[in-house]
PyMOL CGO cylinders between C-alpha atoms (Angstrom):
from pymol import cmd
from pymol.cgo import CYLINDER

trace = [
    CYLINDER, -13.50, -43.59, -24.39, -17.17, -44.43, -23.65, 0.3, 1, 1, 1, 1, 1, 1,
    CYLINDER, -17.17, -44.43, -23.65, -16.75, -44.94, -20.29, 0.3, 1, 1, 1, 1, 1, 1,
    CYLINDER, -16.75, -44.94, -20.29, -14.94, -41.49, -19.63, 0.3, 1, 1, 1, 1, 1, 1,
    CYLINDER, -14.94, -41.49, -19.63, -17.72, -39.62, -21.12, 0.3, 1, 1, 1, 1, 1, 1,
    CYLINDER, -17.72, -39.62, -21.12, -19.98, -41.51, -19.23, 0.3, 1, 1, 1, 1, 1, 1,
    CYLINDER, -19.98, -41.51, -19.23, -18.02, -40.95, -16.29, 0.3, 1, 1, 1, 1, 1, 1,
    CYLINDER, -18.02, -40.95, -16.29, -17.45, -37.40, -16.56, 0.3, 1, 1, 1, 1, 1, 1,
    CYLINDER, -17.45, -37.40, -16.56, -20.98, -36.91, -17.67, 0.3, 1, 1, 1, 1, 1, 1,
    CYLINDER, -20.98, -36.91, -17.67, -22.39, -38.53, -13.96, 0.3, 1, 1, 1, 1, 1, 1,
    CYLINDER, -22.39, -38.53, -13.96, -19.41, -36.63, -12.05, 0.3, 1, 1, 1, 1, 1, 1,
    CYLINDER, -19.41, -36.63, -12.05, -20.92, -33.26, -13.46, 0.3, 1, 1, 1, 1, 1, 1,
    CYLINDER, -20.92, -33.26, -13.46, -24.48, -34.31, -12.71, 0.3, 1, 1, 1, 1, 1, 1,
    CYLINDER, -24.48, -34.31, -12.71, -23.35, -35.30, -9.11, 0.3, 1, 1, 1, 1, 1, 1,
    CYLINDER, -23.35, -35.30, -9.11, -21.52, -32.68, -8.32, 0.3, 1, 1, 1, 1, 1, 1,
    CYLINDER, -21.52, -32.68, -8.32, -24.96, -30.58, -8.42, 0.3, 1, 1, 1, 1, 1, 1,
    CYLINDER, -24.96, -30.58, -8.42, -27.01, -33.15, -6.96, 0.3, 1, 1, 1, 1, 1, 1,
    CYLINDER, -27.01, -33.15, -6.96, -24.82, -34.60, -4.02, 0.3, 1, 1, 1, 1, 1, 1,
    CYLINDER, -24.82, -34.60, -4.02, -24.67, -31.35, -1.95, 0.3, 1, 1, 1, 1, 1, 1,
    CYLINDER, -24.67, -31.35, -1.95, -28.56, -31.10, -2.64, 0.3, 1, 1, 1, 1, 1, 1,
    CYLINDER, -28.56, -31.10, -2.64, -28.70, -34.79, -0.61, 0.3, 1, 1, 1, 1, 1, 1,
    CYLINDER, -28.70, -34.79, -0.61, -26.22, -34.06, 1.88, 0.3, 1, 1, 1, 1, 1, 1,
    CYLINDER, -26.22, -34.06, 1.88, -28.13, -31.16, 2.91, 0.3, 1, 1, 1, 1, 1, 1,
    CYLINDER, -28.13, -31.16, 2.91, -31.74, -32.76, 2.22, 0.3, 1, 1, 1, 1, 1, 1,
    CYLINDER, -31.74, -32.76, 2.22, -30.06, -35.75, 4.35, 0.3, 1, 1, 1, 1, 1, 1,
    CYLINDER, -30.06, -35.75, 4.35, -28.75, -33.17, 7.39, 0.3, 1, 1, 1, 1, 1, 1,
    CYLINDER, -28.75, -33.17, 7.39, -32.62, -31.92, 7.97, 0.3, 1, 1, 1, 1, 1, 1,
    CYLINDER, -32.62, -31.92, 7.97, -34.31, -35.13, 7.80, 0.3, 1, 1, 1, 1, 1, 1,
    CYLINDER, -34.31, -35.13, 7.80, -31.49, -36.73, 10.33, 0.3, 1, 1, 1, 1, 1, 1,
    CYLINDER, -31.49, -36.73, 10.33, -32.23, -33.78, 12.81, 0.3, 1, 1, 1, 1, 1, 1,
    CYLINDER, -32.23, -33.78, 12.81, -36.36, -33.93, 11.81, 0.3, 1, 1, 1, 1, 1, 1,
    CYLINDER, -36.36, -33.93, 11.81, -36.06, -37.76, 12.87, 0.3, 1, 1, 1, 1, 1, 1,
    CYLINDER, -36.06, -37.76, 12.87, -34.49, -37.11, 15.91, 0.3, 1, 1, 1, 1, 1, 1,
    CYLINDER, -34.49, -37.11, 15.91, -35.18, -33.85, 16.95, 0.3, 1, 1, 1, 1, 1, 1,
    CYLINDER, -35.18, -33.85, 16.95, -31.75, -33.12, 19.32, 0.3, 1, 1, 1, 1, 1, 1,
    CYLINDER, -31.75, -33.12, 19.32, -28.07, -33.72, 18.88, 0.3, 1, 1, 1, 1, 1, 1,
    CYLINDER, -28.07, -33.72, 18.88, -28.11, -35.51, 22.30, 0.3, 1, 1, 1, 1, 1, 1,
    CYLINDER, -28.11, -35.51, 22.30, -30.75, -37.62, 20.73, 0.3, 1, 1, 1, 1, 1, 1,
    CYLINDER, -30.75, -37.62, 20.73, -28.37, -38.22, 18.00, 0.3, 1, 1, 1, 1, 1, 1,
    CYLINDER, -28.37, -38.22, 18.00, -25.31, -39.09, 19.62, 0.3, 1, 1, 1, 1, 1, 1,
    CYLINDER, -25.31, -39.09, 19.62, -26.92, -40.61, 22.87, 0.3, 1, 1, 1, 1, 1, 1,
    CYLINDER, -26.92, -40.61, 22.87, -29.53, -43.46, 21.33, 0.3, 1, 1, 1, 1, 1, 1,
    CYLINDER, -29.53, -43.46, 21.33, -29.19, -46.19, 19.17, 0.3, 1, 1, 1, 1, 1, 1,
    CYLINDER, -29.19, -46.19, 19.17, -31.51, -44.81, 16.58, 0.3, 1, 1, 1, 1, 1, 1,
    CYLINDER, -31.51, -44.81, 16.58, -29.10, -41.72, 16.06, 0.3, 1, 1, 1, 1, 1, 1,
    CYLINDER, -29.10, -41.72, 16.06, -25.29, -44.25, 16.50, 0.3, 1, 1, 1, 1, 1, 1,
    CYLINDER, -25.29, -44.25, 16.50, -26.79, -46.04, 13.38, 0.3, 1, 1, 1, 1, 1, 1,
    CYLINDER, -26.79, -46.04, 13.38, -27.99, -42.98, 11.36, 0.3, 1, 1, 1, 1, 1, 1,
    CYLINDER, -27.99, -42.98, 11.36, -24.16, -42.02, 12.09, 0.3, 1, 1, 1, 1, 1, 1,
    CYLINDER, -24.16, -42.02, 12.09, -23.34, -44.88, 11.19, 0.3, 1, 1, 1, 1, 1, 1,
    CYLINDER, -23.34, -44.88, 11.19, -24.80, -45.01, 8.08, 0.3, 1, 1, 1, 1, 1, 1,
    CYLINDER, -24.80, -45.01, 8.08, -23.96, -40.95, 6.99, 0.3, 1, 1, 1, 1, 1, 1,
    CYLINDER, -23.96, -40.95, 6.99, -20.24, -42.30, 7.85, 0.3, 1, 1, 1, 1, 1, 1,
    CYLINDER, -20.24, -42.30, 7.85, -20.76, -45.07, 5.63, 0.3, 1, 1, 1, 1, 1, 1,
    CYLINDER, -20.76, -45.07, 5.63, -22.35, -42.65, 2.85, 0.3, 1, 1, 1, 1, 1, 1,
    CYLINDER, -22.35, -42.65, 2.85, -19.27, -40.34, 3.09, 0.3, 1, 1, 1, 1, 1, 1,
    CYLINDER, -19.27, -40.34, 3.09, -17.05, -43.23, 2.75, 0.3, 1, 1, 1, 1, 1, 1,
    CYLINDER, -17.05, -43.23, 2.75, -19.13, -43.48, -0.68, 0.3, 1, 1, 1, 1, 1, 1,
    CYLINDER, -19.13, -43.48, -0.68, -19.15, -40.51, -1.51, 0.3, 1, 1, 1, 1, 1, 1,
    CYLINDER, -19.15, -40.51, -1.51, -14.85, -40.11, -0.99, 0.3, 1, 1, 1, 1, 1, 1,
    CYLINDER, -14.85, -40.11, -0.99, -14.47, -43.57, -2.91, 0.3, 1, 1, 1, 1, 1, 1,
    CYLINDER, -14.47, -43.57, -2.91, -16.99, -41.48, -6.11, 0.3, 1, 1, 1, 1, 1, 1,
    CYLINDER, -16.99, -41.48, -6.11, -14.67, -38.64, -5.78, 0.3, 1, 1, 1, 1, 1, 1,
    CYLINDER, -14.67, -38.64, -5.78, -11.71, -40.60, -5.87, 0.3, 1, 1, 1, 1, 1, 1,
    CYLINDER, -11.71, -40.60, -5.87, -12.55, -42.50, -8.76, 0.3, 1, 1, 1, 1, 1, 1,
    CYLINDER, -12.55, -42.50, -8.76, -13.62, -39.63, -10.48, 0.3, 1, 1, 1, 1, 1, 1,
    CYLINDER, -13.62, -39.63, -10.48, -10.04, -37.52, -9.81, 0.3, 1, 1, 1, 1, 1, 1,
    CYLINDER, -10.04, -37.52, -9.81, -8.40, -40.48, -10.80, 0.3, 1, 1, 1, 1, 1, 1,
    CYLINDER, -8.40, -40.48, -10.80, -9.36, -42.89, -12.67, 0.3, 1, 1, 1, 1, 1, 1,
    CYLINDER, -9.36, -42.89, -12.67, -11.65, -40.87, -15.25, 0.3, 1, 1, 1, 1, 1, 1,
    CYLINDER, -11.65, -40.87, -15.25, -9.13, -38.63, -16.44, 0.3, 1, 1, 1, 1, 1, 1,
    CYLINDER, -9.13, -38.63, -16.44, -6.74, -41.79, -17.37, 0.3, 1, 1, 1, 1, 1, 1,
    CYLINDER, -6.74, -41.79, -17.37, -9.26, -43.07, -19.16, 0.3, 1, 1, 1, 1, 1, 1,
    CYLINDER, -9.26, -43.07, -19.16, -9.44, -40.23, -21.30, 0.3, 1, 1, 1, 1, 1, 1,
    CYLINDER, -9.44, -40.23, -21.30, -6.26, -40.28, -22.31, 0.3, 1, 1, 1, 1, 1, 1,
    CYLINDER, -6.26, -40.28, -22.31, -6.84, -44.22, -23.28, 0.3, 1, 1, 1, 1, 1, 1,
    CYLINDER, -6.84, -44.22, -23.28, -5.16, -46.25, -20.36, 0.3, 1, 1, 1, 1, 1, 1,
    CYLINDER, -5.16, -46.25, -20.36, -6.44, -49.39, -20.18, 0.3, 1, 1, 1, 1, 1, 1,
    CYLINDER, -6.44, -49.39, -20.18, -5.29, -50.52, -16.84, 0.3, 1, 1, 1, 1, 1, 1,
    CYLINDER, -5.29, -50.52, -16.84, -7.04, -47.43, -15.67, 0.3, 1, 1, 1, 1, 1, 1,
    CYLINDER, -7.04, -47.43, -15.67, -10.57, -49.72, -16.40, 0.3, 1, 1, 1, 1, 1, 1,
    CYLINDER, -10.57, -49.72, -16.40, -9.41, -52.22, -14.54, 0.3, 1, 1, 1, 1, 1, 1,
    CYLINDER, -9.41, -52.22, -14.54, -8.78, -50.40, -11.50, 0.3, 1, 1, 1, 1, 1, 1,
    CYLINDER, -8.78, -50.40, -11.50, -12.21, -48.26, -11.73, 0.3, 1, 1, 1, 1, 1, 1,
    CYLINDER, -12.21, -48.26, -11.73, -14.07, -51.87, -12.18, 0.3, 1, 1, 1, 1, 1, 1,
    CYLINDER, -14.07, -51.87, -12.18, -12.71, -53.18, -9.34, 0.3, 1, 1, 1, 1, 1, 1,
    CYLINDER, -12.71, -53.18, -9.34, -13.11, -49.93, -7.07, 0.3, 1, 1, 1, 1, 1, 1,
    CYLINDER, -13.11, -49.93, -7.07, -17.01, -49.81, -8.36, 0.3, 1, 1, 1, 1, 1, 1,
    CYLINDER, -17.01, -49.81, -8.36, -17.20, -53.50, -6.88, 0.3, 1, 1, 1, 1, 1, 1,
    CYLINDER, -17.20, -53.50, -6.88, -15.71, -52.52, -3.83, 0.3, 1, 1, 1, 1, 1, 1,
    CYLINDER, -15.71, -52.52, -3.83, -18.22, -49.03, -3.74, 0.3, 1, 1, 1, 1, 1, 1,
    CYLINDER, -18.22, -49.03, -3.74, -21.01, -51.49, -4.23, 0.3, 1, 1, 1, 1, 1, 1,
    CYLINDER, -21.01, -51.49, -4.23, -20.17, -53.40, -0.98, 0.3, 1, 1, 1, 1, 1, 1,
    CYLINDER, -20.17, -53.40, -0.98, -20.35, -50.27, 0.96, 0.3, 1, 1, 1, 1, 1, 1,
    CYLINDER, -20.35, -50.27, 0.96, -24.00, -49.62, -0.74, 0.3, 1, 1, 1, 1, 1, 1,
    CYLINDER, -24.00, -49.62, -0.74, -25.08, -52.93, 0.69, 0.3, 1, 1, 1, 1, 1, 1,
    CYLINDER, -25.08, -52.93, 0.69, -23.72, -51.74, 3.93, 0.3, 1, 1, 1, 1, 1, 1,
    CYLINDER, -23.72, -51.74, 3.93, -25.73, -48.45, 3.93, 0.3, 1, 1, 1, 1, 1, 1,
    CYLINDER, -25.73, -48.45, 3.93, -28.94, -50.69, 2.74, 0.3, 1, 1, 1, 1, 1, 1,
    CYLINDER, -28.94, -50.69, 2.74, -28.36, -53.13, 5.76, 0.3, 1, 1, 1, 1, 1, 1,
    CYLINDER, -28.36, -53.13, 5.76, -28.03, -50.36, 8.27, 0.3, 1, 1, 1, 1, 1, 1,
    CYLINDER, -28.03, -50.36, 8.27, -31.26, -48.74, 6.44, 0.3, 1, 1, 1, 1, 1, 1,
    CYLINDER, -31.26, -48.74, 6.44, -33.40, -51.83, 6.88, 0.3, 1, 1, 1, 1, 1, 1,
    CYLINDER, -33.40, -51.83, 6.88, -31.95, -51.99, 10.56, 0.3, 1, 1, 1, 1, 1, 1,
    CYLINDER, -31.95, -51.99, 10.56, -33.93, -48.06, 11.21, 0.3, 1, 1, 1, 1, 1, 1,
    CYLINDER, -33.93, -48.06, 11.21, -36.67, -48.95, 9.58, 0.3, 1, 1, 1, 1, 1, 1,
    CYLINDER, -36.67, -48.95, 9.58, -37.33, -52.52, 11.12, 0.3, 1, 1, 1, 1, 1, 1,
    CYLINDER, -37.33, -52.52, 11.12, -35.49, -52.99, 14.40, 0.3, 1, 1, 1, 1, 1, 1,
    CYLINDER, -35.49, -52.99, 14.40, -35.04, -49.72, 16.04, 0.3, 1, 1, 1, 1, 1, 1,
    CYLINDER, -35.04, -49.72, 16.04, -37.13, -46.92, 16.99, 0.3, 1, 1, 1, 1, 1, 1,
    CYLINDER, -37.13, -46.92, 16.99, -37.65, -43.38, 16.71, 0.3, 1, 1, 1, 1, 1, 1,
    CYLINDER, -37.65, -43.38, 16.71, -36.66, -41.49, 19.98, 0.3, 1, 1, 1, 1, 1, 1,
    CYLINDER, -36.66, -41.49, 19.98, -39.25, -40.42, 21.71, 0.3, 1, 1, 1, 1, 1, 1,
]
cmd.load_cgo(trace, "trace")
């Protein structure tokens, strides 16, 4: 029980704070590199596309987990753990992917011009 509070608790303070990134996210992506042909055209904007894909893919896997899985644990099914654990392991691969891709823009490629 525990873990669905906790769970629900997190889901209710993302579902305020997510939009506020997604939209903080959409600015900075279009301060950084200041056209959509910019965006779609460089390598600088393929990987910061590349990385908000990767960050909705996330953000679907959160949602998921929190339609499904949360409520099941609330009503005490046990398997219902198992399957969250092992989708949480699989969400944290996709954070290391989002990190990689995040080093890559701020080490190897540049800004466009």
């Amino acid at each position: 029980m525990e873990a669905a509070d906790l769970g629900h608790r997190f889901g209710k303070m993302a579902s305020v704070f997510v939009p506020l990134l997604i939209v903080a996210g959409g600015y900075m992506s279009y301060e950084l590199v200041g056209s959509l042909s910019a965006l779609f055209g460089g390598n600088y904007g393929q990987a910061l596309i590349l990385k908000a894909l990767f960050v909705a893919a996330l953000l679907a896997l959160a949602a998921a987990n929190k339609s499904r899985f949360i409520p099941k644990l609330t009503m005490g099914d046990q398997a219902a753990a198992q399957h969250l654990a092992k989708s949480i392991s699989f969400e944290w691969m996709v954070v290391v992917a989002v990190l990689f891709i995040t080093a890559v823009l701020t080490s190897v490629l540049t800004l466009p011009a």
